[in-house]
N, C-alpha and C positions, 0 to 999 in steps of 0.2 A: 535680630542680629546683635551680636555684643559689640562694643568700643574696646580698641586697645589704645588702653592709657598710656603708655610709650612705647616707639616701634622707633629706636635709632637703627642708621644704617649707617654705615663704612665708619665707624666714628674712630678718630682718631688725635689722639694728643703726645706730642712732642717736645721736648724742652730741653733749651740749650743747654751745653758742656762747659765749664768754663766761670771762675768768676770773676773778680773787680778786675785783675792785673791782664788777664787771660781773654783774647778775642778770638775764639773760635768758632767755625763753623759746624762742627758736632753737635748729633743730638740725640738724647734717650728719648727710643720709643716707649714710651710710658704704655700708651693704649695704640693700637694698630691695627684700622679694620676689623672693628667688633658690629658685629648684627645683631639685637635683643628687639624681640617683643616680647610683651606682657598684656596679657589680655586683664579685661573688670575682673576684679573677685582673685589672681589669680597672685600670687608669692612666687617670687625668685631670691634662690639662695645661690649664690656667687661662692666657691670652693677653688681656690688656688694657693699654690707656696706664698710667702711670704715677699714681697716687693716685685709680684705679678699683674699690678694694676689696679686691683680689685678697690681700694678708696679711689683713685683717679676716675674709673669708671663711673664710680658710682654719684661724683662731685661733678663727671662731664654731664651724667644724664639729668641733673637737678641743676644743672649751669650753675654751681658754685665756681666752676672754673670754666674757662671759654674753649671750647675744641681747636685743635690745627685745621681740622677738616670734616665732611659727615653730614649726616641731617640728626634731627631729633625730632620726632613727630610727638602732638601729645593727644590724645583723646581723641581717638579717632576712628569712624565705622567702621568697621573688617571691610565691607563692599569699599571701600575711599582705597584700604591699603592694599586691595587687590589691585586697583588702580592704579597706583603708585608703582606697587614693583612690578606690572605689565611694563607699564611707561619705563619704568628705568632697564628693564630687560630689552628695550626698543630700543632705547636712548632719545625714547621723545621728550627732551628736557624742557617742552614747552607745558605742556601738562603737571609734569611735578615741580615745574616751579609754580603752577598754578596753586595744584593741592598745598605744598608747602607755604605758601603765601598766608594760606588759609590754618595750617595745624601745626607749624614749626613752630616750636620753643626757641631757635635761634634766634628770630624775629619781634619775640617778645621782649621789653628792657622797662626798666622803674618801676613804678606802683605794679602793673598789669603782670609784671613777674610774678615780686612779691605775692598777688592775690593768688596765682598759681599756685607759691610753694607752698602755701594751706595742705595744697593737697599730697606732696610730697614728703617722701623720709628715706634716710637710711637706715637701718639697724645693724648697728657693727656688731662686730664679736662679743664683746663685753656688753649682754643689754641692759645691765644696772646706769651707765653708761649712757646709755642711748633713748632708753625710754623712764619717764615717770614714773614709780610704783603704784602711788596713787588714781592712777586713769585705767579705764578698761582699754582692751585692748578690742576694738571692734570693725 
């Protein structure tokens, strides 16, 4: 069986309206209830208009920014994730807060991230940009 390298679910990031002078309770939904897996070996290209999420998204699933809500699973056996969204289709939250104990990227913080994001990227639009010339791309 293969691992999926990330499988967020409900994920969602929110940010207030409002700045220095202004105290509001308003907020843009940046990102709202997005579901991504990505299996080993497998590329995801992200295609939306312009100021539809698409970096937020991609900053939530690499926790360069912190979610309002959601999980982020990382590397994880397809049998674990069929597990998971049994349980969460149950609403047996005793179980995936087990699994998630165990594969959540939310839970990781300092060096142990860091050693993570080895394994992470984004490739924006622009990939002079985003990647090396010099490196293969493998």
């Amino acid at each position: 069986m293969t691992n999926y390298i990330i499988a967020a679910y409900d994920l969602k990031k929110y940010f207030p309206v409002g700045g220095f002078l202004f105290s509001s309770k308003q907020t843009v939904k940046a990102v709202d209830g997005v579901n991504i897996k990505i299996k080993e070996n497998e590329v995801l290209g992200l295609v939306r208009e312009t100021g539809s999420g698409k970096t937020t998204l991609g900053n939530l699933v690499i926790r360069l920014i912190e979610p309002t809500s959601g999980e982020i699973l990382f590397n994880v056996p397809e049998e674990i994730i069929h597990e998971y969204e049994q349980a969460l289709e149950n609403k047996d939250y005793k179980k995936t807060g087990k699994i998630s104990k165990q594969y959540s990227l939310l839970n990781k913080k300092g060096s142990e991230l860091r050693k993570l994001r080895r394994y992470m990227n984004i490739v924006f639009q622009d990939p002079y940009s985003s990647l090396n010339p010099r490196m293969l791309v493998k």
